[in-house]
C-alpha distance (Angstrom), angle and dihedral (degrees) to the residues before:
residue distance angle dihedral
X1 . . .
X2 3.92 . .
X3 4.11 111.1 .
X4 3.89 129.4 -148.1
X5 3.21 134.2 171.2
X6 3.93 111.8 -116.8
X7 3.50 101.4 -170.1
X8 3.68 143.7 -16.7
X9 3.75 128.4 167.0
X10 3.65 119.1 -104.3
X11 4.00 102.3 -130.8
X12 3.43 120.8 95.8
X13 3.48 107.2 -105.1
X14 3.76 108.8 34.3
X15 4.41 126.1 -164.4
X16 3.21 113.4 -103.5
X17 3.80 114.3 -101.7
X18 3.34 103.3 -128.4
X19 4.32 108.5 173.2
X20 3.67 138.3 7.8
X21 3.47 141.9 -172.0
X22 4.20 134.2 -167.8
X23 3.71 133.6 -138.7
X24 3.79 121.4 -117.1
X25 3.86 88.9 -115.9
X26 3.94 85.3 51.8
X27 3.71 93.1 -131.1
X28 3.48 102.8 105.9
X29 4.14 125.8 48.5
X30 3.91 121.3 -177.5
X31 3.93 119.1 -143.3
X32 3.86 116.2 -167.3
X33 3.58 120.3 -157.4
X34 3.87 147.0 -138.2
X35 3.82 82.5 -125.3
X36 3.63 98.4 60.8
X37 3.61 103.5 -101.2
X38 4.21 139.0 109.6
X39 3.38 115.7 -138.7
X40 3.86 121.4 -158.1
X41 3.98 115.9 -149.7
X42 3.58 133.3 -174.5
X43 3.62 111.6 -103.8
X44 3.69 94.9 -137.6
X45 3.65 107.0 19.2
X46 4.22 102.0 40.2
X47 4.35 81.9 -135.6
X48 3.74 95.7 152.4
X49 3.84 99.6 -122.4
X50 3.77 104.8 -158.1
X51 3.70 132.5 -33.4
X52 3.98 109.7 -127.0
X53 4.03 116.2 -156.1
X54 3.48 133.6 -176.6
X55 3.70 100.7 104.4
X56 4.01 118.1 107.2
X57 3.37 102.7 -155.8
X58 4.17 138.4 4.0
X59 3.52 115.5 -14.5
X60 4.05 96.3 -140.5
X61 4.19 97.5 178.3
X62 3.62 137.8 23.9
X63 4.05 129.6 -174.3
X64 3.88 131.4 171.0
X65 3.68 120.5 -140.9
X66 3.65 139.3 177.9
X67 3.59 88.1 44.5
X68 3.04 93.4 -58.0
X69 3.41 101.6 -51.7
X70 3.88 95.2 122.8
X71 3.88 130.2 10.8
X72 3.88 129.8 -144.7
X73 3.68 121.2 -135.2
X74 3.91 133.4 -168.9
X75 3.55 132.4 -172.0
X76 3.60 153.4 166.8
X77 3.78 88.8 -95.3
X78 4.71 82.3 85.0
X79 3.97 84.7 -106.5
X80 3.78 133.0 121.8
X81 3.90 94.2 -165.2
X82 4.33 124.2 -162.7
X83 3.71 118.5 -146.8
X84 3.76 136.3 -174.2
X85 3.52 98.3 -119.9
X86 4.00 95.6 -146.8
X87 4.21 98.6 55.9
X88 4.06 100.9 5.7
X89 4.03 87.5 -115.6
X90 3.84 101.6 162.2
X91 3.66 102.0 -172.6
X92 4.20 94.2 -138.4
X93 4.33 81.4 -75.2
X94 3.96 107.5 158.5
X95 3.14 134.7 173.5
X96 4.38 102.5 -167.0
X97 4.06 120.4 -166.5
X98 3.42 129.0 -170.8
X99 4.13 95.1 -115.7
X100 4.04 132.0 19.8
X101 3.92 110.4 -61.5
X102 3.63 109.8 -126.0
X103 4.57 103.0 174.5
X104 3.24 127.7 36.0
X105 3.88 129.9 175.2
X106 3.41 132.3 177.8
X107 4.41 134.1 -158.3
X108 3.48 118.1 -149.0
X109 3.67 93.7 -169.6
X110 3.65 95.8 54.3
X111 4.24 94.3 34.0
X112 3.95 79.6 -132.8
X113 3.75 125.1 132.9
X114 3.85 129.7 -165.7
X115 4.19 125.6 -152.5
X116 4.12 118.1 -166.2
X117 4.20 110.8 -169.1
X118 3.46 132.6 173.3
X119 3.69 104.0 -69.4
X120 3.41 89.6 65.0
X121 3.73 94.7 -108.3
X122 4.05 129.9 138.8
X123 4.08 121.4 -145.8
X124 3.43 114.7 -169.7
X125 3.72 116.5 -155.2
X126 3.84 143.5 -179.0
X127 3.81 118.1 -108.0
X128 3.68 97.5 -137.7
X129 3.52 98.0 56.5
X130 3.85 110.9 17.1
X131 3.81 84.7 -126.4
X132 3.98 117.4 150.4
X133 3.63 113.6 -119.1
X134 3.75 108.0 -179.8
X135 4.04 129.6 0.7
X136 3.78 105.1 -141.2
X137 4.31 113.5 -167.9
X138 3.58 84.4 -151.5
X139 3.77 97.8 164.3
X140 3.85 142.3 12.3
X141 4.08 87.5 -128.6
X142 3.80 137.6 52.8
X143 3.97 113.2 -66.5
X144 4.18 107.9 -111.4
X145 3.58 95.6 168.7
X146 4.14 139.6 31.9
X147 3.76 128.8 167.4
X148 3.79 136.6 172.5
X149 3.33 122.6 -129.7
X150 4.24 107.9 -113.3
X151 3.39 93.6 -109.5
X152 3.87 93.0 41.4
X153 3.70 100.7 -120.3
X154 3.64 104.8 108.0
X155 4.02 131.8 43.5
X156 3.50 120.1 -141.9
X157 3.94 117.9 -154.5
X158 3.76 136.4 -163.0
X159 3.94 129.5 -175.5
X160 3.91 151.5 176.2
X161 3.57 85.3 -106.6
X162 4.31 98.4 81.5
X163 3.94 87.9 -109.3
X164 3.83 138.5 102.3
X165 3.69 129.7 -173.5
X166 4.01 142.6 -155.1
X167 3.95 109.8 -138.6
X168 4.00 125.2 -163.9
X169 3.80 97.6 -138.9
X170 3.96 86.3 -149.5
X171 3.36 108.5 70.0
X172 4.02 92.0 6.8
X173 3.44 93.8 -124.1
X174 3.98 125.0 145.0
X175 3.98 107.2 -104.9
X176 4.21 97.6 -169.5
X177 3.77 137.4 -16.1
X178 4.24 98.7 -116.3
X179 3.90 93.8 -165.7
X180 4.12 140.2 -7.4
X181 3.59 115.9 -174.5
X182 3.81 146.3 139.0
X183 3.45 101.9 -88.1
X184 3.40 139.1 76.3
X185 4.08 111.6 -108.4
X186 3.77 110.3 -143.5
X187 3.75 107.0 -173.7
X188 3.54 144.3 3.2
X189 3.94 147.2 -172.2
X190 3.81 137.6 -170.9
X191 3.66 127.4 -118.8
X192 3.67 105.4 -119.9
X193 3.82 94.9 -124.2
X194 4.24 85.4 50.8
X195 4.09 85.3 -125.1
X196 3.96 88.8 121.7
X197 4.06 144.5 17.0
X198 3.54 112.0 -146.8
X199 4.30 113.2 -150.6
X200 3.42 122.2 -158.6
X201 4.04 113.3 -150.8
X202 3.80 141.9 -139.8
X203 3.79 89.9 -118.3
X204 3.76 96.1 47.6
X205 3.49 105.2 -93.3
X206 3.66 139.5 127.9
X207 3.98 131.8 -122.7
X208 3.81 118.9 -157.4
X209 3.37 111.2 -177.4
X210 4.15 143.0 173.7
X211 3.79 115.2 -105.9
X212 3.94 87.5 -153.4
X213 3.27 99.8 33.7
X214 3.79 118.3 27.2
X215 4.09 96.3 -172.7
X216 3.94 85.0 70.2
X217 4.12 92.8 85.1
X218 3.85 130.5 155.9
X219 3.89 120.6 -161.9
X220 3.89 104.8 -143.5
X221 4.40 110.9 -169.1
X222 3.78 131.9 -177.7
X223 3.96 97.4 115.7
X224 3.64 127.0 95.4
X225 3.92 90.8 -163.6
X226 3.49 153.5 23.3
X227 3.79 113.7 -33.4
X228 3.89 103.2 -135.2
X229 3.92 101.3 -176.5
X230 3.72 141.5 9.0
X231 3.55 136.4 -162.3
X232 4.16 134.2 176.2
X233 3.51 113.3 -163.4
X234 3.93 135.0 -123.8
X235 3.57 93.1 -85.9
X236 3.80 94.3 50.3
X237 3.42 88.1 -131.4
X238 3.88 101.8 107.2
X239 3.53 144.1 53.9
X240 3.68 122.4 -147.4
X241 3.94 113.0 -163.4
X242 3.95 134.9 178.4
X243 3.86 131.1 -167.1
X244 3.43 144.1 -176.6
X245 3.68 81.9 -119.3
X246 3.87 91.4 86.6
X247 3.40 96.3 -108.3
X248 4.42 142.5 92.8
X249 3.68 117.8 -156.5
X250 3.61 125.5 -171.6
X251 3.88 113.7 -149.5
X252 3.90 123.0 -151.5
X253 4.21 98.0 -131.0
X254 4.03 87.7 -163.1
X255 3.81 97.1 45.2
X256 3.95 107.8 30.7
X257 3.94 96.2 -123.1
X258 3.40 139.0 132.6
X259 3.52 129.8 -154.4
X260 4.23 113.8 -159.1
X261 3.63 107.0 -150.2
X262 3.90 118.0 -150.8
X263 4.39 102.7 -58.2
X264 3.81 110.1 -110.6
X265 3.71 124.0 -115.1
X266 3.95 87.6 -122.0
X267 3.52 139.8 8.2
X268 3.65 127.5 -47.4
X269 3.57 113.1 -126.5
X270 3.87 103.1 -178.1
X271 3.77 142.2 -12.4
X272 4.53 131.3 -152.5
X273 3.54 135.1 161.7
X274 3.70 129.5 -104.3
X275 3.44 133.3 -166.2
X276 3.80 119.6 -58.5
X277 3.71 91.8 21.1
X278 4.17 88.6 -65.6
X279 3.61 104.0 160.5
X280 3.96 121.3 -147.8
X281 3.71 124.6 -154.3
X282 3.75 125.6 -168.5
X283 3.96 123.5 -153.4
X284 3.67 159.2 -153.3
X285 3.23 88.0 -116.6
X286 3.02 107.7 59.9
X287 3.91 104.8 -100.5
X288 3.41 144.2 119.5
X289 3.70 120.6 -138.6
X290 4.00 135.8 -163.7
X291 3.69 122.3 -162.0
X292 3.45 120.5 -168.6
X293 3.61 139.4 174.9
């Protein structure tokens, strides 16, 4: 795949991107940063768009909703923050925790959102109005990864602590432990069909497991260190993967391959599809990067 670099700030010692997210039109992808802020880039053109601030510390998640039309943000700051996604008017909406908030995911479908911090617990709030409407204490460790379910009934969860967990989003009670092992898990994504949850590890490897029936697990390697982000895309037919290890794979789930695209010059911080399978990479230093094919 051909690399460019989107966009990159000009000064001389830029924040660290540290998330991103892309619009359902792919024109539009929003960067948090260690410094607080969300950064909205054009898709196509890297043109930073507008710089939204409010945070006051790491943003550590960002989402857009409404098609598009507004974007959720979390961050270490204990604050699940709601945007308009045109002028970055937030409207005094906050969602507070009781520790940093390090996963967020949102459902369309459902107009639910759900926020994983530090503690290890899981509120689960309403689009609209930011409002909490359940506290789960889904895990003894900091929340690294949260997913809906596509058709926004269940909740998966994924911690520090080795385990994740399927959730019925009715009564809020835990369906099935998916994994519980040693080490830490540090991302995670959904297939789009729900069959499997793929976990990304401390030590750079890759959990794919069953949804239905957790015992049915595949070890995927290639990384040499902790997976940061993960991403399947619309087809279901390939995984996306960061690491601190400088380098984003993408994994053929039908085939068992790998493809190494060219190794960063610093770590990769996260990883989401675009349009036309264009990949986008976020980094240490401070960049945003587009691959393309």
């Amino acid at each position: 795949m051909e690399k460019k670099i989107l966009y990159k700030p000009s000064c001389s010692q830029p924040s660290p991107l540290t998330c991103l997210s892309v619009d359902l039109q792919g024109k539009r992808v929003a960067c948090g940063t260690r410094n607080s802020q969300v950064i909205l880039v054009n898709a196509k053109t890297g043109k930073p768009l507008r710089t939204i601030k409010g945070h006051e510390y790491m943003v550590s998640a960002a989402a857009f909703v409404e098609n598009g039309k507004r974007l959720v943000s979390s961050s270490w700051d204990c604050t699940t923050r709601i945007w308009n996604g045109a002028n970055g008017d937030q409207k005094n909406r906050i969602l507070r925790h009781e520790s940093e908030v390090k996963a967020l995911a949102v459902d369309s479908e459902s107009s639910k959102g759900a926020a994983g911090a530090r503690d290890g617990e899981v509120k689960v709030f309403s689009i609209g109005s930011l409002k909490c409407i359940r506290n789960l204490q889904a895990h003894r460790l900091d929340i690294s990864g949260l997913a809906f379910t596509s058709d926004g009934s269940k909740l998966v969860t994924a911690s520090w602590d080795g385990s994740a967990r399927l959730w019925d989003l009715s009564s809020y009670d835990p369906i099935r432990t998916l994994a519980r092992q040693k080490e830490r898990i540090r991302s995670m994504t959904l297939a789009p069909d729900d069959s499997r949850v793929f976990l990304g590890l401390h030590g750079g490897k890759i959990l794919s497991v069953n949804l239905d029936d957790p015992r049915d697990t595949t070890e995927i390697t290639g990384h040499t260190d902790i997976v940061t982000s993960l991403s399947v895309d619309a087809t279901g037919t390939l995984l996306l993967s960061g690491s601190w290890d400088r380098t984003i794979r993408v994994f053929s789930l039908e085939h068992g391959t790998q493809e190494l695209m060219e190794k960063s010059w610093t770590g990769v911080s996260s990883v989401g599809w675009g349009k036309k399978n264009t990949v986008y990479s976020t980094h240490i230093s401070g960049s945003l990067v587009a691959w393309t094919s």
